[in-house]
C-alpha positions in Angstrom: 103.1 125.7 109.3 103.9 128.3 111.7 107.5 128.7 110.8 106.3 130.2 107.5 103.4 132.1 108.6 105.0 135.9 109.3 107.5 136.3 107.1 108.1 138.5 104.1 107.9 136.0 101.4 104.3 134.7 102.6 103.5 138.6 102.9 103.7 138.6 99.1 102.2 135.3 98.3 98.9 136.1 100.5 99.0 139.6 98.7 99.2 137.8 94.9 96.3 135.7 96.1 94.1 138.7 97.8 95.2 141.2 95.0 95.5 139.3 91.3 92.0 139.2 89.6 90.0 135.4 89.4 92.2 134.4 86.0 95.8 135.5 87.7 94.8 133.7 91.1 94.0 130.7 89.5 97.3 130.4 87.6 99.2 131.7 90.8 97.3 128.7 92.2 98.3 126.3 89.7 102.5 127.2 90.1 102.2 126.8 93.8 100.3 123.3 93.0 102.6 122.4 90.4 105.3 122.0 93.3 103.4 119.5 95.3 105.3 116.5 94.3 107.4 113.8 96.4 108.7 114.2 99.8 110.6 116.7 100.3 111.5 120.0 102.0 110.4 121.9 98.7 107.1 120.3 98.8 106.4 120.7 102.2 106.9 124.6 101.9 104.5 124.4 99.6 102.1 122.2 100.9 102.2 124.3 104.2 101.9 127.8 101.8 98.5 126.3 100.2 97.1 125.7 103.5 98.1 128.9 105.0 96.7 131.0 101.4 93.5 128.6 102.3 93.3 129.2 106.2 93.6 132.7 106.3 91.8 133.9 103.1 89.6 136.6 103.2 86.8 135.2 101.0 85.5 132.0 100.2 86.4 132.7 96.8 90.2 132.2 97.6 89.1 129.1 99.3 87.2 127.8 96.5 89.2 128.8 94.1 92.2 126.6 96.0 90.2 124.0 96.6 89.4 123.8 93.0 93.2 123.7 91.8 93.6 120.7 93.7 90.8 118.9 92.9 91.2 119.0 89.0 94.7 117.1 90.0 93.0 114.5 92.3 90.4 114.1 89.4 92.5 112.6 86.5 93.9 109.4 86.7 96.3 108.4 88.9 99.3 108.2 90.5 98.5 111.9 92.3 101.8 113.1 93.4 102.5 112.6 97.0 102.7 116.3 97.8 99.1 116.9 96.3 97.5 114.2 98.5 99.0 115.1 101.1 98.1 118.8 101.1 94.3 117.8 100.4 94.2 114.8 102.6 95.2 117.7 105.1 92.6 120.1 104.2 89.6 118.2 104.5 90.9 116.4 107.6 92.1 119.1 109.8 89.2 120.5 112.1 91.5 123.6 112.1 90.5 124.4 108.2 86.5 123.6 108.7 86.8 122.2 105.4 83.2 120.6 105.3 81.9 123.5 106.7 82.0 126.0 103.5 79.4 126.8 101.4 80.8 125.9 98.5 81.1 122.5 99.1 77.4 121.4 99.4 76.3 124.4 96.9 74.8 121.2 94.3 74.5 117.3 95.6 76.6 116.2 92.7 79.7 118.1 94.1 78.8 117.6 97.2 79.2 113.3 96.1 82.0 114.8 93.8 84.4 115.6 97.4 82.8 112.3 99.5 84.3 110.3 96.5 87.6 112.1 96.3 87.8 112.1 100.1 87.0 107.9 99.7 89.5 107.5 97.2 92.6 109.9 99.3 91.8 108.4 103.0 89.8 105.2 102.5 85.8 105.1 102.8 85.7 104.9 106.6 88.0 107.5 107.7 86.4 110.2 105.1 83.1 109.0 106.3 84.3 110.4 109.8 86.2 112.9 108.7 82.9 114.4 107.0 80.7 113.7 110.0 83.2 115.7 111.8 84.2 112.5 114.6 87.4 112.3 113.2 90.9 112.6 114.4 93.7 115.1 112.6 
């Protein structure tokens, strides 16, 4: 990720996501999602630009709202493209993101069981389990 992280095209995607009101953010979102597919170097970009929108956002609004555009995806039925799981599997998993840690994730119980179960269903019950107790390994 840090091969992307000071450059002028991720200038202008952190400014679309920090500047573009709730409703152009969220479609923003969606494009960058929508190229989270199979393994490639075109997902990967992306995959690493969703985590870098998501760890250096400026409010947990951005992080919500990113953590909601991949969640509608990982709730319908499968097969999830590879890219998607693999960008969420990341954020939740990586220490570096405090994933667990955000408000917005334990704001109801039924949202908080909401993420345990997509976190089960992406990484198997007892790896999320530690992942979410925060023993886990990235």
């Amino acid at each position: 990720m840090s091969t992307i992280t000071h450059s002028a095209h991720m200038d202008i995607f952190q400014n679309l996501a920090v500047d573009l009101d709730t409703e152009g953010r969220y479609l923003f979102l969606n494009a960058v999602a929508n190229q989270l597919r199979y393994p490639n170097s075109h997902t990967h970009y992306f995959s690493c630009t969703m985590l870098y929108l998501f760890a250096e956002a400026n409010t947990e609004a951005i992080q919500e709202q990113i953590t909601r555009v991949l969640l509608e995806r990982l709730i319908v039925n499968r097969p999830h493209p590879w890219g998607l799981l693999i960008t969420f599997i990341e954020l939740i998993k990586n220490p570096a993101f405090k994933f667990w840690n955000h408000e917005f994730v334990h704001c109801a119980p039924e949202i908080e069981k909401l993420f345990q179960s997509v976190a089960q269903c992406c990484m198997g019950q007892k790896q999320a389990q530690q992942v979410m107790e925060g023993t886990g390994a990235s």
